[in-house]
Jmol script that loads the backbone (N, CA, C; Angstrom):
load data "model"
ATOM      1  N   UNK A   1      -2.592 -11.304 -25.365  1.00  0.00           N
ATOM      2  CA  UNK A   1      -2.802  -9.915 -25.051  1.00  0.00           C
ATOM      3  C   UNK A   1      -1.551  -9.335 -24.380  1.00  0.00           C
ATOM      4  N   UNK A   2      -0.973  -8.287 -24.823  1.00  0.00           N
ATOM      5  CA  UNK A   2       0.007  -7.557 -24.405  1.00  0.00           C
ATOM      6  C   UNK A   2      -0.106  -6.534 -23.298  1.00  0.00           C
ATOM      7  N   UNK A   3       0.189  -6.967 -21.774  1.00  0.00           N
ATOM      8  CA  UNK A   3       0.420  -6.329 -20.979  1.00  0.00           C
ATOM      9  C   UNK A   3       0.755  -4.801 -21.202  1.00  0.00           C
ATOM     10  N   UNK A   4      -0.262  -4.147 -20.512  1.00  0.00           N
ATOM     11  CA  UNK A   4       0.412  -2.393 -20.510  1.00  0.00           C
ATOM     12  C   UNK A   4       0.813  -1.781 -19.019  1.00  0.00           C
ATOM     13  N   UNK A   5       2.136  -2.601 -18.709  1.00  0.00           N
ATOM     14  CA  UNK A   5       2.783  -2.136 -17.666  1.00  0.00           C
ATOM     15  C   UNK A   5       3.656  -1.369 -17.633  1.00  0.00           C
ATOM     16  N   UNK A   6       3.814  -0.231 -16.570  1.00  0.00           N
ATOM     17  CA  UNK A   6       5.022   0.786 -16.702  1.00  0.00           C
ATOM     18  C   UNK A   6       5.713   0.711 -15.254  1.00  0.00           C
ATOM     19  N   UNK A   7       7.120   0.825 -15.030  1.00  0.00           N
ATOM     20  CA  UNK A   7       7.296   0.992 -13.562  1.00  0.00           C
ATOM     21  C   UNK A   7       7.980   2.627 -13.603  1.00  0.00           C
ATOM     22  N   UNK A   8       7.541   2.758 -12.543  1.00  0.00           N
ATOM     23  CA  UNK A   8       8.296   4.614 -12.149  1.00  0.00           C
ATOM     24  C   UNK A   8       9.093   4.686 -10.304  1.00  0.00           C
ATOM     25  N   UNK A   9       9.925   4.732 -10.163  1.00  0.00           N
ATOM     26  CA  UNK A   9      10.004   5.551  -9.306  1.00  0.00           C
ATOM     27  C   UNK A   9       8.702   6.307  -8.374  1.00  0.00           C
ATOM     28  N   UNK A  10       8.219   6.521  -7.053  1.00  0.00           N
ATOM     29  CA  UNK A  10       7.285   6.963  -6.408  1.00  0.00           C
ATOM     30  C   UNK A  10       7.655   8.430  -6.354  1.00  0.00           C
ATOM     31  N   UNK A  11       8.964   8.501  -6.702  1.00  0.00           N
ATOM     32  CA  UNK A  11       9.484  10.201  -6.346  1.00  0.00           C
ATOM     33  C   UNK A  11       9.385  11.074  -7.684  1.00  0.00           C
ATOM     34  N   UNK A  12       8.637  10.211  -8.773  1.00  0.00           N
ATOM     35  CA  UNK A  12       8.905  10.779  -9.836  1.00  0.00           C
ATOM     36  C   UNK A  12       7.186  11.529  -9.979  1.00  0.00           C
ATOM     37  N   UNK A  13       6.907  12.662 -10.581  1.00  0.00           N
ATOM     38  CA  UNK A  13       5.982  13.157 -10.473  1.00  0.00           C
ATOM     39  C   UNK A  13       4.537  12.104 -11.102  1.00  0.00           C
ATOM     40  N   UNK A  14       3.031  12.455 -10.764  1.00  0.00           N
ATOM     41  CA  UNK A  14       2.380  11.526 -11.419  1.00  0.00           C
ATOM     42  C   UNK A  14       1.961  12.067 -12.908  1.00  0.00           C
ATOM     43  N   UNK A  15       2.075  11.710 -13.941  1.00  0.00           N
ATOM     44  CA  UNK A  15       1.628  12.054 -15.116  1.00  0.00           C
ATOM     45  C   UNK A  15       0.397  11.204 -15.115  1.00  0.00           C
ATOM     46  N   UNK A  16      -0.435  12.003 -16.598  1.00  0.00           N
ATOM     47  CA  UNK A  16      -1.600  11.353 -17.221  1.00  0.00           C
ATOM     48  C   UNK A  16      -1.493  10.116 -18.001  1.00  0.00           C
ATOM     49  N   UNK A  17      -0.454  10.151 -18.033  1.00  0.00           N
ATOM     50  CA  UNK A  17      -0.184   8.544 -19.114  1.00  0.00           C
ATOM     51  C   UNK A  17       0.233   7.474 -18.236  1.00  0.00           C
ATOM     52  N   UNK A  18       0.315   7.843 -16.615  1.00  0.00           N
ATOM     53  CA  UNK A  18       0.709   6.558 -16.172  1.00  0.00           C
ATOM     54  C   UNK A  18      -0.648   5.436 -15.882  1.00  0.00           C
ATOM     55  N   UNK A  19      -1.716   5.803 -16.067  1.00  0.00           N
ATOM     56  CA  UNK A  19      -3.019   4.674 -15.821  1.00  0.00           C
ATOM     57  C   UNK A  19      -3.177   4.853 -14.322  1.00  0.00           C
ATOM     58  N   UNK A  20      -3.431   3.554 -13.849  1.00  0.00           N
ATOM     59  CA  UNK A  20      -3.741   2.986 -12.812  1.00  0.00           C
ATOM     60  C   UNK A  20      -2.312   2.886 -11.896  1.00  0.00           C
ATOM     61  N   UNK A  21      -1.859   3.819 -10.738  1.00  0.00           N
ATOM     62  CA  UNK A  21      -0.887   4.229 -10.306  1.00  0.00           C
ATOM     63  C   UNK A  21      -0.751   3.081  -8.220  1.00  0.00           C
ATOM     64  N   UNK A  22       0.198   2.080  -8.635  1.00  0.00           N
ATOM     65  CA  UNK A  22       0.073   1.028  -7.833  1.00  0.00           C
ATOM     66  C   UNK A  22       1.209   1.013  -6.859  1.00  0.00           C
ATOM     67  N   UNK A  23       1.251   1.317  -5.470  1.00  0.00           N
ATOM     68  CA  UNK A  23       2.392   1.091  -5.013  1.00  0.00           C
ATOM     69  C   UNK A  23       2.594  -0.228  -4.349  1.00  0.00           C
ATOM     70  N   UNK A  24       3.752  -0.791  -4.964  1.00  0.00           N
ATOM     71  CA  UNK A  24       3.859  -2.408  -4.511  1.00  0.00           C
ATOM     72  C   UNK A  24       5.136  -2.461  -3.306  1.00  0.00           C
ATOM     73  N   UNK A  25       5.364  -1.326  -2.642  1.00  0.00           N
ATOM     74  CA  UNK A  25       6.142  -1.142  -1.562  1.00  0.00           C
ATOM     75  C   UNK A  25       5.751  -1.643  -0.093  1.00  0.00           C
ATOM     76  N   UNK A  26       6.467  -2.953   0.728  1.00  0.00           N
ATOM     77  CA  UNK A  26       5.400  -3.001   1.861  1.00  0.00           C
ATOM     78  C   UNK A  26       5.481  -1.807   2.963  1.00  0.00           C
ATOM     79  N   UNK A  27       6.483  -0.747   3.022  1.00  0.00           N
ATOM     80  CA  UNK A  27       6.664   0.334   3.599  1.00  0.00           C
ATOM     81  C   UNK A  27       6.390   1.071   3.145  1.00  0.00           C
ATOM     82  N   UNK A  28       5.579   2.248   3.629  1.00  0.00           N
ATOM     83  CA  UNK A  28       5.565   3.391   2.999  1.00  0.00           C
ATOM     84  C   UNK A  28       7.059   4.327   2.644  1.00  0.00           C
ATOM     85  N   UNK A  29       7.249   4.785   1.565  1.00  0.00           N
ATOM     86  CA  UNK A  29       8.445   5.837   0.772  1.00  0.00           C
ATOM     87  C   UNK A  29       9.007   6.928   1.838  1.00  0.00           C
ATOM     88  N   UNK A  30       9.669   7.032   2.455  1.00  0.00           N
ATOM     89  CA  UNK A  30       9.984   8.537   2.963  1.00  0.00           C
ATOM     90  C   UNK A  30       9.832   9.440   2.316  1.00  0.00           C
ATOM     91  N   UNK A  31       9.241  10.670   3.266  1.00  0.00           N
ATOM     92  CA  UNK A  31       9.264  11.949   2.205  1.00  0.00           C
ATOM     93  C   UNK A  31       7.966  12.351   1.279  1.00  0.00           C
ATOM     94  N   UNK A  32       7.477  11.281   0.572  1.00  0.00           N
ATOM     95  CA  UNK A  32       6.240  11.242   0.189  1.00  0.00           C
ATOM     96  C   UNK A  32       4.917  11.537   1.053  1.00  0.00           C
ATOM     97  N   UNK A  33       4.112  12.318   0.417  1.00  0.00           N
ATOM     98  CA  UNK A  33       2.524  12.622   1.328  1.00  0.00           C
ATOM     99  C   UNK A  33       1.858  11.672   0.365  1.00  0.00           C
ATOM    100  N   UNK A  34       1.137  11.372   0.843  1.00  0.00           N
ATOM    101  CA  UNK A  34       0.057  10.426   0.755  1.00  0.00           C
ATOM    102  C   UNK A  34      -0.914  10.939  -0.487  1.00  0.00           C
ATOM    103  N   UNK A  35      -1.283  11.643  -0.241  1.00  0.00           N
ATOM    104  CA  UNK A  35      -2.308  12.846  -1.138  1.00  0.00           C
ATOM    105  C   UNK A  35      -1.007  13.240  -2.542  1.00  0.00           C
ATOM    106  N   UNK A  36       0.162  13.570  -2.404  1.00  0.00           N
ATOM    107  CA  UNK A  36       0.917  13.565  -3.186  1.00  0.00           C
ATOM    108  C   UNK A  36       1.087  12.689  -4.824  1.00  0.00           C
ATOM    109  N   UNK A  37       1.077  11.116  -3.697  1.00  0.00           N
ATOM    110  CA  UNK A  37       1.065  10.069  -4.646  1.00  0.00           C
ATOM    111  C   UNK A  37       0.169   9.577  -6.198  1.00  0.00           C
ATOM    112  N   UNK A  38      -1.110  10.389  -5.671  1.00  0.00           N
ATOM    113  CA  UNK A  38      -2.246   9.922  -6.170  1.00  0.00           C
ATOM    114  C   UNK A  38      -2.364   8.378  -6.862  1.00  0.00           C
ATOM    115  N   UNK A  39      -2.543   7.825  -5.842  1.00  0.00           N
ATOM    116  CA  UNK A  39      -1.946   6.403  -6.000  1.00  0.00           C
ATOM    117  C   UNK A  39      -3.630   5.872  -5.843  1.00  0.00           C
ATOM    118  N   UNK A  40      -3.671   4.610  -6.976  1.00  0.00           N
ATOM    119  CA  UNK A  40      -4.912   4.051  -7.381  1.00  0.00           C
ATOM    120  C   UNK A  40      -5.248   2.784  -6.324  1.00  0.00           C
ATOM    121  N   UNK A  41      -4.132   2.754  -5.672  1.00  0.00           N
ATOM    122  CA  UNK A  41      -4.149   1.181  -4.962  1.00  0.00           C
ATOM    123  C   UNK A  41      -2.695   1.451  -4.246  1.00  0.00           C
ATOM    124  N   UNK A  42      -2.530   1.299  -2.822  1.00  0.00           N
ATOM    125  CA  UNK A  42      -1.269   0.446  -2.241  1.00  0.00           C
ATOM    126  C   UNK A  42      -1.745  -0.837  -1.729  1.00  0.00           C
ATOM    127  N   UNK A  43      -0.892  -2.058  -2.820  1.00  0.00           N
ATOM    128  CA  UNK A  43      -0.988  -3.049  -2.321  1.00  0.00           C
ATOM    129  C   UNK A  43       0.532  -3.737  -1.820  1.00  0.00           C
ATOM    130  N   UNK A  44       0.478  -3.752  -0.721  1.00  0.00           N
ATOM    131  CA  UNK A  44       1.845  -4.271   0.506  1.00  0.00           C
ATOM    132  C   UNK A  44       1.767  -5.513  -0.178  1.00  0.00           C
ATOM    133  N   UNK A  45       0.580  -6.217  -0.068  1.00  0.00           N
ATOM    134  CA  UNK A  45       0.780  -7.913   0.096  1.00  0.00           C
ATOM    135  C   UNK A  45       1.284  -8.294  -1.321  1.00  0.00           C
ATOM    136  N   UNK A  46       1.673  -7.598  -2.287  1.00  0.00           N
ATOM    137  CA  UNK A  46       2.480  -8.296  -3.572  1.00  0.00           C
ATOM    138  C   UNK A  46       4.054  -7.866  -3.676  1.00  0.00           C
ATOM    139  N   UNK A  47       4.189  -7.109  -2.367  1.00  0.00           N
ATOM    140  CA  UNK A  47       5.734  -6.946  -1.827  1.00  0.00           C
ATOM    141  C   UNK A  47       6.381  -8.369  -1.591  1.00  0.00           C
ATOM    142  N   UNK A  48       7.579  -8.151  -1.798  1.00  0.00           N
ATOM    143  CA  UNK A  48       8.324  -9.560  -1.123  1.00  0.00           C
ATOM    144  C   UNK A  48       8.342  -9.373   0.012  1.00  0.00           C
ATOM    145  N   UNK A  49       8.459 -10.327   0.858  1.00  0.00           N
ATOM    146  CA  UNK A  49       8.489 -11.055   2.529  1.00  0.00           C
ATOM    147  C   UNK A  49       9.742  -9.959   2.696  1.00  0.00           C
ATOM    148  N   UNK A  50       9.516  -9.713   3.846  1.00  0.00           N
ATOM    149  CA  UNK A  50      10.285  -8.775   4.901  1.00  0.00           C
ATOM    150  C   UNK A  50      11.556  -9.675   4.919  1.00  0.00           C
ATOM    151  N   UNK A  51      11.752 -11.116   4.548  1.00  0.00           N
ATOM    152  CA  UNK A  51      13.035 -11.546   5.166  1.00  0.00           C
ATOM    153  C   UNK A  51      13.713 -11.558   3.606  1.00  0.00           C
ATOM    154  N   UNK A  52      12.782 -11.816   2.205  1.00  0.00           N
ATOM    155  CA  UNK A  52      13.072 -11.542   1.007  1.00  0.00           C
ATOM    156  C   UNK A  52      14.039 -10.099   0.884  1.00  0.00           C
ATOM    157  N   UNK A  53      13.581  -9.309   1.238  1.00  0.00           N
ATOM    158  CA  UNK A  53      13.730  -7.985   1.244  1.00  0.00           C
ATOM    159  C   UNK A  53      14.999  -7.411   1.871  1.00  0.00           C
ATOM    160  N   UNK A  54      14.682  -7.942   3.091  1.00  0.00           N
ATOM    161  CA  UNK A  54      16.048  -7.907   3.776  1.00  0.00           C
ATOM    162  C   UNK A  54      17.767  -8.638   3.233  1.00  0.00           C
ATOM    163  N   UNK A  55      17.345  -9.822   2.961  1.00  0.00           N
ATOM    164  CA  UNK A  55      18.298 -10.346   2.266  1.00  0.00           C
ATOM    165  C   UNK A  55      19.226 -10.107   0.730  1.00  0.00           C
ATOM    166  N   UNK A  56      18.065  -9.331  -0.018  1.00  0.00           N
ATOM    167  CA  UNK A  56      18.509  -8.844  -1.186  1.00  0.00           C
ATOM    168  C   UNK A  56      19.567  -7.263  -0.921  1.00  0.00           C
ATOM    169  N   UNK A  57      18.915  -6.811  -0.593  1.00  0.00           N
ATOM    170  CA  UNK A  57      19.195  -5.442  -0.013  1.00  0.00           C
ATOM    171  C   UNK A  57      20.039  -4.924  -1.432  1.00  0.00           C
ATOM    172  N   UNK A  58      19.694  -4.923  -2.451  1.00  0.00           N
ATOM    173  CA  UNK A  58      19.469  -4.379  -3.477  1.00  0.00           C
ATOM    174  C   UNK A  58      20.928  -4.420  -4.072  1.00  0.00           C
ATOM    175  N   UNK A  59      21.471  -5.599  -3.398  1.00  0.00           N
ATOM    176  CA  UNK A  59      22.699  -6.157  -4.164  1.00  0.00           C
ATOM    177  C   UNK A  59      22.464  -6.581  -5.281  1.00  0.00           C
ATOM    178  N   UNK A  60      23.353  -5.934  -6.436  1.00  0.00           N
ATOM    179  CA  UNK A  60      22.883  -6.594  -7.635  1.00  0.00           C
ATOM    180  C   UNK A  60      23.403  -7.822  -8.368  1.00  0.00           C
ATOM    181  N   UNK A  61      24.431  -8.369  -7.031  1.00  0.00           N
ATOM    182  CA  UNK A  61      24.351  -9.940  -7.554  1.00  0.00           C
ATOM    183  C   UNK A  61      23.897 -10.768  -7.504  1.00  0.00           C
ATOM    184  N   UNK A  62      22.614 -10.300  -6.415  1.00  0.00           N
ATOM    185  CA  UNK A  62      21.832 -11.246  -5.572  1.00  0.00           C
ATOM    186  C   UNK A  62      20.589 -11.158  -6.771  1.00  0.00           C
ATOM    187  N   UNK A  63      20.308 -10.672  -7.918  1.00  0.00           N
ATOM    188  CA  UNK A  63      19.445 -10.294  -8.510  1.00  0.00           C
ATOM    189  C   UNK A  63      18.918 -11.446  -9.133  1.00  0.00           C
ATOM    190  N   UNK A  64      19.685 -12.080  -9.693  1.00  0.00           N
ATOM    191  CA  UNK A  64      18.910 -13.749 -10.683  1.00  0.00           C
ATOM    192  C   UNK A  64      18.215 -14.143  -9.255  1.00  0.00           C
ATOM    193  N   UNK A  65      18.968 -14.604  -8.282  1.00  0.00           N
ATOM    194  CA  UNK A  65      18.185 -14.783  -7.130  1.00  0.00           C
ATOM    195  C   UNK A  65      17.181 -14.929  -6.537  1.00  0.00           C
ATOM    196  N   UNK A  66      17.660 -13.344  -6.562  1.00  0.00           N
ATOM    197  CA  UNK A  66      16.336 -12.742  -6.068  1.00  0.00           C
ATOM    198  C   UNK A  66      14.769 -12.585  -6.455  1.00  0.00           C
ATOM    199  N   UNK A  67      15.031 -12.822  -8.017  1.00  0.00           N
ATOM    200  CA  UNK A  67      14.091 -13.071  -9.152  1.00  0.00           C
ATOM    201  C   UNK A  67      13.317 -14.493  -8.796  1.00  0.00           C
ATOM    202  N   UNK A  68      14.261 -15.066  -8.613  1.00  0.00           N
ATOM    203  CA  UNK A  68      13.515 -16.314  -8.642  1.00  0.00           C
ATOM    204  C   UNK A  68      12.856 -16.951  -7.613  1.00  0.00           C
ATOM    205  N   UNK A  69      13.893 -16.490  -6.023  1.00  0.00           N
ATOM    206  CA  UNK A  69      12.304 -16.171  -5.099  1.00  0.00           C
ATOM    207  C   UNK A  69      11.483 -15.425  -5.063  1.00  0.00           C
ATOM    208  N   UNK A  70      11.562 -14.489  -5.089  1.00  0.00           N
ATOM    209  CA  UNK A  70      10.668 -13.677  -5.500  1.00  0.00           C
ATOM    210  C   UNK A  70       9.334 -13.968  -6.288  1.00  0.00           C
ATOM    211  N   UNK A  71       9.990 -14.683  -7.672  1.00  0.00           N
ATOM    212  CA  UNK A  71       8.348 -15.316  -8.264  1.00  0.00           C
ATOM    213  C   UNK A  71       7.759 -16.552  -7.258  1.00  0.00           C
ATOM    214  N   UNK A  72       8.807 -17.078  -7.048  1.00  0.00           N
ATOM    215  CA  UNK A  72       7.959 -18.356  -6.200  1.00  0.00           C
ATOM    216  C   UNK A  72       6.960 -17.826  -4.851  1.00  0.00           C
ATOM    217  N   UNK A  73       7.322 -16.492  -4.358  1.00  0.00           N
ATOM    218  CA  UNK A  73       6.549 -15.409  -3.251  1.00  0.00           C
ATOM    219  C   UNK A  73       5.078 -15.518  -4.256  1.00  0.00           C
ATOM    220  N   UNK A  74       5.240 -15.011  -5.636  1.00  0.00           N
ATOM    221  CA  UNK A  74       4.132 -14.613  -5.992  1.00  0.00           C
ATOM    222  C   UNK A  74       3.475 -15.337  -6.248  1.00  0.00           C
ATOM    223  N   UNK A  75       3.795 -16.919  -6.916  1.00  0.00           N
ATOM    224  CA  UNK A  75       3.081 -18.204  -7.255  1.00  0.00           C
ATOM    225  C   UNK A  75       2.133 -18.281  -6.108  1.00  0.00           C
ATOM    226  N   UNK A  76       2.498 -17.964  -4.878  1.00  0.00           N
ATOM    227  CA  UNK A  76       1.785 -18.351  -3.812  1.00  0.00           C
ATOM    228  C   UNK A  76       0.499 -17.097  -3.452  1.00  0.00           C
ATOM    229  N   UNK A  77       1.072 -16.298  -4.102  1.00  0.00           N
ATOM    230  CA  UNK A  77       0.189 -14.951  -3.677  1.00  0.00           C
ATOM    231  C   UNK A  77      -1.091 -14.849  -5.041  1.00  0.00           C
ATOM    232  N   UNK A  78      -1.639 -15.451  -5.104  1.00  0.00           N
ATOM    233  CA  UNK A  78      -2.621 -15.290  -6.144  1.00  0.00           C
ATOM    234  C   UNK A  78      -3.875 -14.302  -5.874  1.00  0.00           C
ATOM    235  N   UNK A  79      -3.987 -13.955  -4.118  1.00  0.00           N
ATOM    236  CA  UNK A  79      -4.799 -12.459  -4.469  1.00  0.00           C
ATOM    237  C   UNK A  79      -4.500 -11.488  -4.968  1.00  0.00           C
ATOM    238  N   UNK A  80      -3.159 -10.847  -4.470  1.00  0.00           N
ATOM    239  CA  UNK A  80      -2.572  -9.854  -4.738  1.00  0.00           C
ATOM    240  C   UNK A  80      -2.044  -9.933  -6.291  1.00  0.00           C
ATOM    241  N   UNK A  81      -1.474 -10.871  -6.385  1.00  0.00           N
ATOM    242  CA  UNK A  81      -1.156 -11.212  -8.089  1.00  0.00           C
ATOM    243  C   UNK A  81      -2.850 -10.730  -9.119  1.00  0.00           C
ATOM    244  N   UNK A  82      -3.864 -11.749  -8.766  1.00  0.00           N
ATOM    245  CA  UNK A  82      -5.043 -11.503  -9.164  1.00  0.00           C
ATOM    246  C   UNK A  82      -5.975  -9.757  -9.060  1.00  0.00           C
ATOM    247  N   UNK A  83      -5.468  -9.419  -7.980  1.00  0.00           N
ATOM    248  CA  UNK A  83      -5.734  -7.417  -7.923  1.00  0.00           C
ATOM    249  C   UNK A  83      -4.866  -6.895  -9.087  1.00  0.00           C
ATOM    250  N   UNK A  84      -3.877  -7.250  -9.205  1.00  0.00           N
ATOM    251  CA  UNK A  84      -3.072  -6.524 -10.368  1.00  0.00           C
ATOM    252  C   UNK A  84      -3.670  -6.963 -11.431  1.00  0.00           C
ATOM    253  N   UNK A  85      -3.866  -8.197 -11.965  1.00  0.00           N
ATOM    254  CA  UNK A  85      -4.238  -8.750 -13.218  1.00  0.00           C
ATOM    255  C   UNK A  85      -5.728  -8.255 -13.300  1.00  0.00           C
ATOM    256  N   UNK A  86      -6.296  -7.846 -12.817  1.00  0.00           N
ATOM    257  CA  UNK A  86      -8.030  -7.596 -12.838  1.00  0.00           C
ATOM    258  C   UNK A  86      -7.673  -5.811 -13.170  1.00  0.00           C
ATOM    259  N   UNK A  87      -6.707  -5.262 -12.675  1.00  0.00           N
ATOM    260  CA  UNK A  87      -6.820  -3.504 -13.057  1.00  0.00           C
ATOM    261  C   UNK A  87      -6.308  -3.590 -14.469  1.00  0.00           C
ATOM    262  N   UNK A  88      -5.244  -4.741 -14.460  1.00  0.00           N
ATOM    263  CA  UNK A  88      -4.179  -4.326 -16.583  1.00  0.00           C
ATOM    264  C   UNK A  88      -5.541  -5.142 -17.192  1.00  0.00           C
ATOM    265  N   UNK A  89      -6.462  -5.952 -16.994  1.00  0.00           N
ATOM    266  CA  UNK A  89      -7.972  -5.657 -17.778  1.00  0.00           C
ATOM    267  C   UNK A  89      -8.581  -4.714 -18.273  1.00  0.00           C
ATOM    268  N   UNK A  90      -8.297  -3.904 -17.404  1.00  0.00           N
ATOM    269  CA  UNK A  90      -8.919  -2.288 -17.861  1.00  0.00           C
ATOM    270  C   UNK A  90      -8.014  -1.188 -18.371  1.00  0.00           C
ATOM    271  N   UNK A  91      -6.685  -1.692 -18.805  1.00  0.00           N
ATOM    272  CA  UNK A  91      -5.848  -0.710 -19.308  1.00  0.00           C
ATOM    273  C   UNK A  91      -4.384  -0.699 -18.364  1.00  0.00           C
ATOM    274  N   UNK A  92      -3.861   0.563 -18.627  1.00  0.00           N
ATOM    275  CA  UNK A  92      -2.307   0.483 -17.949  1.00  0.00           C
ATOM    276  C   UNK A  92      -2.221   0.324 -16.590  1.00  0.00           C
ATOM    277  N   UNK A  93      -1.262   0.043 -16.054  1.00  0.00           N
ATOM    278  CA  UNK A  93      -0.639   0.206 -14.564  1.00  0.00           C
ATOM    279  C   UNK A  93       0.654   0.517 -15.100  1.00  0.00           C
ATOM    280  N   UNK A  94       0.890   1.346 -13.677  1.00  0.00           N
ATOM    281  CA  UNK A  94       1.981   1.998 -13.313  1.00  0.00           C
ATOM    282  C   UNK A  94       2.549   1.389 -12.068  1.00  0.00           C
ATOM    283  N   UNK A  95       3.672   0.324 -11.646  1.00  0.00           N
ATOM    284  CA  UNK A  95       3.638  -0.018 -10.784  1.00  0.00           C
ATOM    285  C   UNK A  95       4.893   0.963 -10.392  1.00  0.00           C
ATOM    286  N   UNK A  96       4.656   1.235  -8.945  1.00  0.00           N
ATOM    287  CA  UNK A  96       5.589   2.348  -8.063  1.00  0.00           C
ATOM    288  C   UNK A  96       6.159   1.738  -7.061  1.00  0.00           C
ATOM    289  N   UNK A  97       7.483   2.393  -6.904  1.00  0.00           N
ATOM    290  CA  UNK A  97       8.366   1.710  -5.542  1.00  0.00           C
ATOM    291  C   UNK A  97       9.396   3.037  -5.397  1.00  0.00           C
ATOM    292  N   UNK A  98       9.839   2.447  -4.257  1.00  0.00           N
ATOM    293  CA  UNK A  98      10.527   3.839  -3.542  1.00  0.00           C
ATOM    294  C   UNK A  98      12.187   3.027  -3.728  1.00  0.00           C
ATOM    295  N   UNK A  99      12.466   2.442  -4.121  1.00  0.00           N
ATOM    296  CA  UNK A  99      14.318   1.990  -4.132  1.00  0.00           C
ATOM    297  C   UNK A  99      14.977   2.847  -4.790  1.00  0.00           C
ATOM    298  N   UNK A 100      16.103   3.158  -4.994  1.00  0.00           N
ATOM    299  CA  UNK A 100      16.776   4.209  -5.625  1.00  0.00           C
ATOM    300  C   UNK A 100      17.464   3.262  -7.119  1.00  0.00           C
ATOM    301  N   UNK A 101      17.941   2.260  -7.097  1.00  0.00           N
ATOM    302  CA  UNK A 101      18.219   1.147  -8.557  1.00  0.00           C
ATOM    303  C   UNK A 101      17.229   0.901  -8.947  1.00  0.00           C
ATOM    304  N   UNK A 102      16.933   1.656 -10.271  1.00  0.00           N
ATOM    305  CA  UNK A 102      16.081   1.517 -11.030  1.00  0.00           C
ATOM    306  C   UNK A 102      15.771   0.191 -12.053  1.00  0.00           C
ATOM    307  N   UNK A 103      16.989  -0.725 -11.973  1.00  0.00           N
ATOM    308  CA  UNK A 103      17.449  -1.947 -12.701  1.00  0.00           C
ATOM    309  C   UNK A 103      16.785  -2.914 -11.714  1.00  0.00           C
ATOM    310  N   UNK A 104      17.273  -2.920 -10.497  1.00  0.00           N
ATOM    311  CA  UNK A 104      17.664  -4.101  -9.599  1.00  0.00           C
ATOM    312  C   UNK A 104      15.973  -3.635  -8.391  1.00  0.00           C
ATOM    313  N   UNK A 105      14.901  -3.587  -8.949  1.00  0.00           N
ATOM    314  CA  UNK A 105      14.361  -4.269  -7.396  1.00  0.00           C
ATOM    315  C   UNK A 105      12.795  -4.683  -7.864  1.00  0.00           C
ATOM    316  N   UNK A 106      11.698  -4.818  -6.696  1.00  0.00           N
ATOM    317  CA  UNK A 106      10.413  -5.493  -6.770  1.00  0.00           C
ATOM    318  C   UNK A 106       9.891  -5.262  -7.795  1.00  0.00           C
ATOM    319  N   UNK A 107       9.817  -4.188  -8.507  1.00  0.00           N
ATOM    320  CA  UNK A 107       8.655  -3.386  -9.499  1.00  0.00           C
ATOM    321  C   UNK A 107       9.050  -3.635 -10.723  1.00  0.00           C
ATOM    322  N   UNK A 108      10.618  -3.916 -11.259  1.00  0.00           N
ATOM    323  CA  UNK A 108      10.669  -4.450 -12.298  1.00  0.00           C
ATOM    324  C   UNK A 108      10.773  -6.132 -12.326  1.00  0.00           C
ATOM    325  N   UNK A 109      11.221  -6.548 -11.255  1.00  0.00           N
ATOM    326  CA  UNK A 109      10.597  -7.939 -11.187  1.00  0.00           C
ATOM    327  C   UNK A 109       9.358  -8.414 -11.390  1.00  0.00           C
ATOM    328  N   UNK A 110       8.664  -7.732 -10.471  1.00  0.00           N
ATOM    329  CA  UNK A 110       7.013  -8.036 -10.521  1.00  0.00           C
ATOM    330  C   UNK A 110       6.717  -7.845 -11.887  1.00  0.00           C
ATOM    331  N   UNK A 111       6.923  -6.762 -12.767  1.00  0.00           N
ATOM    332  CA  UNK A 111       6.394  -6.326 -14.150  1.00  0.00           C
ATOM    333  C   UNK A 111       6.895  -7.580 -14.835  1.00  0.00           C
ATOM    334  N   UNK A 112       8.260  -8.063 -14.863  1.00  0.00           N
ATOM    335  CA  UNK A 112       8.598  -9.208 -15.752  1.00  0.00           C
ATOM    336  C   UNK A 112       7.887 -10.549 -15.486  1.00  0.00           C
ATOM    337  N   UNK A 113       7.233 -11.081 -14.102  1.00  0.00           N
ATOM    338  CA  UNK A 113       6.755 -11.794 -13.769  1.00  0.00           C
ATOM    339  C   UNK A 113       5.247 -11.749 -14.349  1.00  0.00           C
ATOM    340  N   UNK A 114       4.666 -11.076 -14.222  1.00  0.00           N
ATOM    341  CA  UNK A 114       3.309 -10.547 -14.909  1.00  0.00           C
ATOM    342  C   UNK A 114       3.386 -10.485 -16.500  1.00  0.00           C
ATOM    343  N   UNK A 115       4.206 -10.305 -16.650  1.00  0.00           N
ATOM    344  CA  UNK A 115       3.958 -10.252 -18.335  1.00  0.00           C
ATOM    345  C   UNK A 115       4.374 -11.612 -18.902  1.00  0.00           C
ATOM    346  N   UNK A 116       5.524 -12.310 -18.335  1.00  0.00           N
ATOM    347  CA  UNK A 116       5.650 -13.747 -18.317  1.00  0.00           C
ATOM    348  C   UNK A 116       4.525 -14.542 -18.167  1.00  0.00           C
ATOM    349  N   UNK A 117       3.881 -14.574 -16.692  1.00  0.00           N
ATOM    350  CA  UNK A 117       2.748 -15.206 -17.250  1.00  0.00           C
ATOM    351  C   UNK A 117       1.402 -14.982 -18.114  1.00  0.00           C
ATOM    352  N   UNK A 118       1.485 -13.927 -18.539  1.00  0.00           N
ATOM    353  CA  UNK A 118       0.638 -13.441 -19.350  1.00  0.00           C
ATOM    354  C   UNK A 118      -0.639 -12.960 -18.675  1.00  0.00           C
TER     355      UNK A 118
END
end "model"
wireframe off; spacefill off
backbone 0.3
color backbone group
């Protein structure tokens, strides 16, 4: 079964085609209202570790890296992994993050990790 994941930007407006609208940020976005987001779920706990986070700091050489702790964060996180996999049951997610490199951070990791394991 083919994953229907999308990642967006949190600053980007919400459309009807994004599904199930997930912020996987463990901070809340600056700037953003809450009510704004119309966000289906913030789940923090499928964020990387505060010291993950810190260390990458969205260097993009640190990125294979970072990938790869990063999944080993999630191997361990099987609730939060399991909340995501129980909503793309029922159709799309939109996973949301507030970083400004749209290449290099959590939300397209997480999406490649999720669709990897199927």
């Amino acid at each position: 079964m083919k994953l229907d994941i999308k990642v967006k930007r949190i600053y980007e407006p919400p459309s009807p085609g994004d599904g199930r609208r997930v912020l996987i940020d463990r901070v809340w976005p600056r700037g953003v209202r809450k009510e704004d987001a119309a966000l289906t779920l913030w789940l923090k706990t499928v964020a990387p570790s505060d010291e993950l986070r810190k260390w990458f700091g969205h260097e993009p050489t640190r990125w294979m890296e970072f990938q790869q702790r990063y999944r080993g964060e999630l191997d361990r996180n099987s609730d939060a992994v399991g909340q995501l996999r129980a909503l793309l049951d029922n159709g799309r997610v939109t996973l949301l993050y507030g970083a400004q490199d749209d290449m290099h951070n959590n939300a397209v990791a997480l999406a490649d990790y999720l669709r990897l394991k199927g």
